[in-house]
C-alpha positions as CSV (number, residue, x, y, z in Angstrom):
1,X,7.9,-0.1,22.7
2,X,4.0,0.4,21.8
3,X,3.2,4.0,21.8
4,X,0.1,5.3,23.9
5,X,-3.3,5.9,22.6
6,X,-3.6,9.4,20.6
7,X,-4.9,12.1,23.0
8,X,-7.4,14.6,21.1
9,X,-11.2,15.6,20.5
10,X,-14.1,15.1,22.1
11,X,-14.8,11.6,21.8
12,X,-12.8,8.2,22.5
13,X,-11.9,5.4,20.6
14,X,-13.7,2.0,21.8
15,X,-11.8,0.3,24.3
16,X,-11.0,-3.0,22.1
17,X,-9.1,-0.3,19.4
18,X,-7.7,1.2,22.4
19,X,-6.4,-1.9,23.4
20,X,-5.0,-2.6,20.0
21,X,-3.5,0.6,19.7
22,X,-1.4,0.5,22.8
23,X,-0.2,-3.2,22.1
24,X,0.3,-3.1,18.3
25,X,1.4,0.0,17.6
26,X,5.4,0.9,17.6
27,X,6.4,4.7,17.4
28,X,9.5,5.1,17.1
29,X,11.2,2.2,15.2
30,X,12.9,0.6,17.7
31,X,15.2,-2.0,16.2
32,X,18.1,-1.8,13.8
33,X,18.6,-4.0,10.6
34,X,21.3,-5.8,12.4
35,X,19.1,-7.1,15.2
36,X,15.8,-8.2,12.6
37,X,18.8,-9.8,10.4
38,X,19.2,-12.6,13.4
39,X,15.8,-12.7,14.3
40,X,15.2,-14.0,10.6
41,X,16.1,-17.4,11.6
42,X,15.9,-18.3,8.0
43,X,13.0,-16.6,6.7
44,X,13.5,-14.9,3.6
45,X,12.6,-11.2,3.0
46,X,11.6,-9.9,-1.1
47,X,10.4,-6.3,-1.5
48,X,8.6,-5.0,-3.6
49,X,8.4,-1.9,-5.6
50,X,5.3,-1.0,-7.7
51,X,6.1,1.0,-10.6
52,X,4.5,3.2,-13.5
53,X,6.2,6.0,-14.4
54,X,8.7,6.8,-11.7
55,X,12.2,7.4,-13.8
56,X,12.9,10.6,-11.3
57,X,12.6,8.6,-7.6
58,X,12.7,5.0,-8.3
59,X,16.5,4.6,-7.7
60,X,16.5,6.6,-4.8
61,X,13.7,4.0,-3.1
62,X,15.5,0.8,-4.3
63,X,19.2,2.4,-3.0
64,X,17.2,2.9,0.5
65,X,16.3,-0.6,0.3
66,X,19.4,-1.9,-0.2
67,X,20.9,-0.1,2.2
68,X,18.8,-2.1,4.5
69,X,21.6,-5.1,3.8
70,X,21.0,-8.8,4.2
71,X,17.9,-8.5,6.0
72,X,16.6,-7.6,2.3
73,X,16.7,-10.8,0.1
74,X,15.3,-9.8,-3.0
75,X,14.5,-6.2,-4.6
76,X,11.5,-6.4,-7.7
77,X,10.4,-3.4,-9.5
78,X,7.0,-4.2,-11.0
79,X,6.9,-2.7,-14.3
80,X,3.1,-1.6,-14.3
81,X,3.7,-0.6,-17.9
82,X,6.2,1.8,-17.8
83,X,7.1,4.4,-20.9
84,X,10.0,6.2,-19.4
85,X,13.7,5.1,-18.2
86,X,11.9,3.9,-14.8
87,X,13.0,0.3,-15.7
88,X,16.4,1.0,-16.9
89,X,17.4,3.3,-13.7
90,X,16.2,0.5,-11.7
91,X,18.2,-2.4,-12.7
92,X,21.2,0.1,-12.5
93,X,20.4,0.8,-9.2
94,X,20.6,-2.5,-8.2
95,X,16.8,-4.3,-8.7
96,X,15.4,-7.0,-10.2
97,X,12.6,-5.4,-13.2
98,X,9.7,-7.9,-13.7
99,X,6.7,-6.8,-16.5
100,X,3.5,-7.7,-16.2
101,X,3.6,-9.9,-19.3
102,X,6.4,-11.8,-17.7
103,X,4.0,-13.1,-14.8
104,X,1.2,-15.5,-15.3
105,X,1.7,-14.8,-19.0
106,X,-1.8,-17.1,-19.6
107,X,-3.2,-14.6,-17.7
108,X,-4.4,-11.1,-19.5
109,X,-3.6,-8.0,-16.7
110,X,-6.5,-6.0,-15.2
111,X,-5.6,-2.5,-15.0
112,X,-5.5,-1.0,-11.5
113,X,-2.3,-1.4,-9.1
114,X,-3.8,-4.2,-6.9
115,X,-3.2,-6.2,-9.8
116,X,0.4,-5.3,-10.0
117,X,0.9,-6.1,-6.2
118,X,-0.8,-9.7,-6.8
119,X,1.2,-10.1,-9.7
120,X,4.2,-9.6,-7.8
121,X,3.4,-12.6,-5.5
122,X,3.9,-14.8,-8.3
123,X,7.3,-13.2,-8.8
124,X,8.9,-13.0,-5.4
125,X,9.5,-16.2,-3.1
126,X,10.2,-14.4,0.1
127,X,8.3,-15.9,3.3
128,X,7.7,-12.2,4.4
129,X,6.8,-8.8,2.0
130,X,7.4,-6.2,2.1
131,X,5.8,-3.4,-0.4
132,X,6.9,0.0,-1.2
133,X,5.6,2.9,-3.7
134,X,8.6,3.8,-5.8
135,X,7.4,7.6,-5.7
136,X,9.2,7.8,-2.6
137,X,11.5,10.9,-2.2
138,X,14.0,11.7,1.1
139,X,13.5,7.5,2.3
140,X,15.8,5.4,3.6
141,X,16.2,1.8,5.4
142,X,14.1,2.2,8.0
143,X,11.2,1.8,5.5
144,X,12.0,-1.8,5.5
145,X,13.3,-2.2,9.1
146,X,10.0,-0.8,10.4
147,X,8.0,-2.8,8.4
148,X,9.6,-6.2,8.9
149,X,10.2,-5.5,12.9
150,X,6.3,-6.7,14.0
151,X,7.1,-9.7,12.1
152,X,10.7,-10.9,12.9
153,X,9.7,-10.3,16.8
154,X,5.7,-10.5,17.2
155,X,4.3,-14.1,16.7
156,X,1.0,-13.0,16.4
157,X,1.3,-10.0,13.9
158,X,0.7,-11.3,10.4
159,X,0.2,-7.6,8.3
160,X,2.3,-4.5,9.2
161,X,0.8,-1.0,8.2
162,X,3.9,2.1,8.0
163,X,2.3,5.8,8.8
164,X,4.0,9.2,8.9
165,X,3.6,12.3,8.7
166,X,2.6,13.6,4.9
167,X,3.7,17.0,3.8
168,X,1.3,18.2,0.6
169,X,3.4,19.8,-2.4
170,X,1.7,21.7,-4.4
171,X,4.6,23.5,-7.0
172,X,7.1,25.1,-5.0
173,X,5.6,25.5,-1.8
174,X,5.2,22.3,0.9
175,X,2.7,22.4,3.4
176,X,3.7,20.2,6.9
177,X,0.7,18.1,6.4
178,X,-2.5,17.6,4.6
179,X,-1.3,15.0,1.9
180,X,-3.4,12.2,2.9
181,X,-6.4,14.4,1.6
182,X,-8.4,10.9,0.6
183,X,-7.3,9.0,3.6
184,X,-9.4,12.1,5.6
185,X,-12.0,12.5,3.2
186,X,-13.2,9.1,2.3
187,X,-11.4,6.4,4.0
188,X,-11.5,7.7,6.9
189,X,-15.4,8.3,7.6
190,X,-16.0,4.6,5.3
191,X,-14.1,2.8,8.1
192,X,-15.5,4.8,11.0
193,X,-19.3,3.7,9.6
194,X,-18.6,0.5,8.2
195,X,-15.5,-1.5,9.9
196,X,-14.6,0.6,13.1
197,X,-12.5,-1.8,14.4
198,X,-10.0,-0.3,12.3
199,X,-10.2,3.6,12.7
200,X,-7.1,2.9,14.8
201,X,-4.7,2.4,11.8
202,X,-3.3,5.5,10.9
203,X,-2.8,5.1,7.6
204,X,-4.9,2.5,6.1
205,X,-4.3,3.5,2.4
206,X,-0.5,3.9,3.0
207,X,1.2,2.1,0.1
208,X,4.3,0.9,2.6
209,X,3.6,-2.3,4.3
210,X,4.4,-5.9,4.9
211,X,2.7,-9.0,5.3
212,X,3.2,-12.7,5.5
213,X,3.0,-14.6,2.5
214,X,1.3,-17.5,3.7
215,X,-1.4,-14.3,4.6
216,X,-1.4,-12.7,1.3
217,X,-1.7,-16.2,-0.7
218,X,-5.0,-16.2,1.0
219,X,-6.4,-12.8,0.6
220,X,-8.3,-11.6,-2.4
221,X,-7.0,-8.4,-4.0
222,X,-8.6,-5.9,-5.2
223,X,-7.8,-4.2,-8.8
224,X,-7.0,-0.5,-8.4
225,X,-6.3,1.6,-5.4
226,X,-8.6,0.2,-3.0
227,X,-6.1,-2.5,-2.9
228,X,-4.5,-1.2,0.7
229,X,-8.1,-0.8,2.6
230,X,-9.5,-4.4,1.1
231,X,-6.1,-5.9,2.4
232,X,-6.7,-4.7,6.1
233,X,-10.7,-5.5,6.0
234,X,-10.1,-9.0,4.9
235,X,-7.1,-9.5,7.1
236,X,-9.5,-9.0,9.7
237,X,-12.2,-10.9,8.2
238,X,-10.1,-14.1,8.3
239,X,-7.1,-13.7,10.9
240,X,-8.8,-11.1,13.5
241,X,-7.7,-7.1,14.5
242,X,-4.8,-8.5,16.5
243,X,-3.2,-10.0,13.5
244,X,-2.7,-6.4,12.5
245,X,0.3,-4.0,13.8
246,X,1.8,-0.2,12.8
247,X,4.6,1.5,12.8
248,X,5.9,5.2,12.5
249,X,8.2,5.9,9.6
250,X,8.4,9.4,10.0
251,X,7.7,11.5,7.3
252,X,6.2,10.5,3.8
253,X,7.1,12.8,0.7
254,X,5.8,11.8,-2.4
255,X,4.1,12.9,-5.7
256,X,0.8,14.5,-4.6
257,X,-1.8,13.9,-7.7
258,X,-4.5,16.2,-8.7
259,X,-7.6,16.4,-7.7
260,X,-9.2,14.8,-10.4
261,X,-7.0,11.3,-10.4
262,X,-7.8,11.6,-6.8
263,X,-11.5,11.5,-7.8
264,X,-11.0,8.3,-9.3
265,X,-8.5,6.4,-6.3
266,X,-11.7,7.8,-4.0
267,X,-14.3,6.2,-6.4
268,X,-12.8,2.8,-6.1
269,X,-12.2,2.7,-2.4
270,X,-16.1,3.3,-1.6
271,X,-16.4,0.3,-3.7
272,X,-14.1,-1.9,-2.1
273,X,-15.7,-0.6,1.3
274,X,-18.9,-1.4,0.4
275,X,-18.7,-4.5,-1.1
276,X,-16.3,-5.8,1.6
277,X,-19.0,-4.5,4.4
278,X,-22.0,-6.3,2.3
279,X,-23.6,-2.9,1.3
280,X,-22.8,-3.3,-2.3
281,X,-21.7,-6.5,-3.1
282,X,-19.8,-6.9,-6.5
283,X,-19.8,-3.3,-7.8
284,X,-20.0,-2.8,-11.5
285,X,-17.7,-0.1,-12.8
286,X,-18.5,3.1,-13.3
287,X,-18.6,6.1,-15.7
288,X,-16.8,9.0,-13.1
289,X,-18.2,12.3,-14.6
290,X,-15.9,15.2,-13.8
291,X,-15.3,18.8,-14.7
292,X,-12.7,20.6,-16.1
293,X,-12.5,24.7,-17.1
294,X,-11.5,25.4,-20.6
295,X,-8.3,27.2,-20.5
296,X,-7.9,31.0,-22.3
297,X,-6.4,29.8,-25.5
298,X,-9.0,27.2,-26.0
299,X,-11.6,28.7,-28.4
300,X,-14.8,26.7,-26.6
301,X,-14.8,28.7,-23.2
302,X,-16.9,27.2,-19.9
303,X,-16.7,24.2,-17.7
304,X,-16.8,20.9,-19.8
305,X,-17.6,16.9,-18.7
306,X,-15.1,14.4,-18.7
307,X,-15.9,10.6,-18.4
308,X,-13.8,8.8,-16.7
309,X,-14.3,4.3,-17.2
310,X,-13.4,3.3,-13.1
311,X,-13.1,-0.8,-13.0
312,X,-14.1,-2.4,-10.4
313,X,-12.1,-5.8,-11.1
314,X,-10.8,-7.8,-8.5
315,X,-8.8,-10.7,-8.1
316,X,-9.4,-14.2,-6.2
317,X,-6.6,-15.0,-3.4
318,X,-3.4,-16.2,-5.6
319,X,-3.0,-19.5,-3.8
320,X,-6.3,-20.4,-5.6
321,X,-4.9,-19.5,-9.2
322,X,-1.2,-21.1,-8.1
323,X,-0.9,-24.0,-5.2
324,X,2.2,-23.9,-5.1
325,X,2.0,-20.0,-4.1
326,X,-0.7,-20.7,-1.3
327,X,1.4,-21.7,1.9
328,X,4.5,-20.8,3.3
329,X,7.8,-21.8,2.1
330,X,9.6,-24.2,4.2
């Protein structure tokens, strides 16, 4: 059942994200895998797992997504150019391990992780998917039964957001919240000024979500982390708020990065803000300067400037590059 609207502060939301939020939005997950399994009615379900680098968790995420049964039809790990034993631990847990290179090999990769999730559309054939970071520690089914619940019983939901609650870990010690530190800090006030119809998603740069293909054929994606907030402003763009839903997972633990890669994931969503609200339309990249302190053992001592490139590359909806990826299958 839709939760009610969040109570809090001094202000209100507007009544049409009110609206939304009461109608679209499912805390807690209320079906089971068995009951979305025979509301499929012969759809067919791939998920997929973005990957660089995750050797330590990756298994544990695809196990969780198996567990999930036949309502999962397909499980790809794409290999975003991997160095350690990620791709070897997930095959062994049970995945299918697609490179880059393997997809649209006429093609040459962008950097940037939007380009691995519109990669992956040209390696899945699922009618719904479903997308899931493979940093993911303590996860299990319901990752994929929340997701894929809005669009097994909900006609009019097209694009399914997952929130939780997001403990931060910094070395030993784990705070109860504060992990979604660029959500809060950038996201957050970018959506409230420039696209408020959405400051009702709770986590709009959440990596676990689901869509329709015959939606994501049709969506542009953009090339780094500002993938996940382009996604919901041009779902809105082109199918309306409504075609939009959210659902609580519970509680998120993943690797928390630093503050400087965190920098860079911030710099590209205020581009992909402002270029999607007309502010700055087709950003160039930029040169990121940071800061870093010289350690004691280093013999230069003092704060020093490190560049860092940030692309701003994009990528034209898939059904555009591939037909024969732009509808949905029969």
């Amino acid at each position: 059942m839709s939760g009610p609207a969040p109570a809090g502060g001094s202000g209100q939301l507007p009544e049409d994200v009110r609206d939304w939020f009461a109608r679209r939005t499912w805390q807690p997950v209320p079906w089971s895998a068995s009951e979305l399994f025979d509301a499929k009615r012969g759809r067919t379900v791939s998920v997929v797992l973005p990957a660089l680098n995750e050797e330590e968790t990756v298994a544990g995420v695809v196990g969780a997504v198996l567990a999930a049964g036949p309502l999962v039809d397909e499980v790809v790990v794409m290999d975003g150019g991997c160095t350690d034993r990620t791709a070897e631990r997930a095959v062994a847990a049970g995945a299918k391990v697609v490179a880059l290179s393997e997809v649209l090999p006429g093609l040459e990769p962008l950097p940037g992780k939007g380009e691995v999730l519109w990669r992956s559309l040209a390696a899945t054939s699922g009618d719904l998917v479903v997308f899931v970071d493979a940093d993911l520690v303590e996860v299990g089914p319901e990752v994929v039964v929340g997701l894929l619940g809005p669009l097994l019983t909900e006609p009019g939901v097209q694009l399914v957001k997952g929130f939780y609650r997001r403990p931060l870990r910094l070395d030993s010690v784990e705070q109860r919240s504060g992990g979604g530190r660029v959500t809060e800090l950038m996201a957050r006030p970018l959506l409230a000024r420039f696209a408020p119809q959405l400051s009702g998603v709770v986590q709009p740069l959440g990596g676990e979500y689901a869509a329709r293909r015959d939606l994501l054929t049709r969506l542009p994606f953009a090339g780094g982390y500002g993938v996940e907030v382009a996604l919901l402003m041009d779902t809105v763009q082109l199918a309306g708020l409504d075609a939009i839903g959210q659902v609580d997972l519970g509680v998120r633990k993943h690797r928390n990065r630093d503050l400087a890669d965190l920098g860079v994931m911030a710099s590209e969503i205020l581009a992909v803000v402002l270029d999607r609200a007309g502010v700055d339309p087709a950003p160039l990249p930029v040169e990121l300067v940071q800061f870093a302190e010289s350690s004691p053992i280093e013999a230069a001592s003092g704060w020093h400037p490190q560049v860092r490139h940030v692309e701003r590359a994009g990528r034209a909806p898939i059904g555009s590059v591939l037909p024969d990826h732009g509808g949905p299958r029969s």
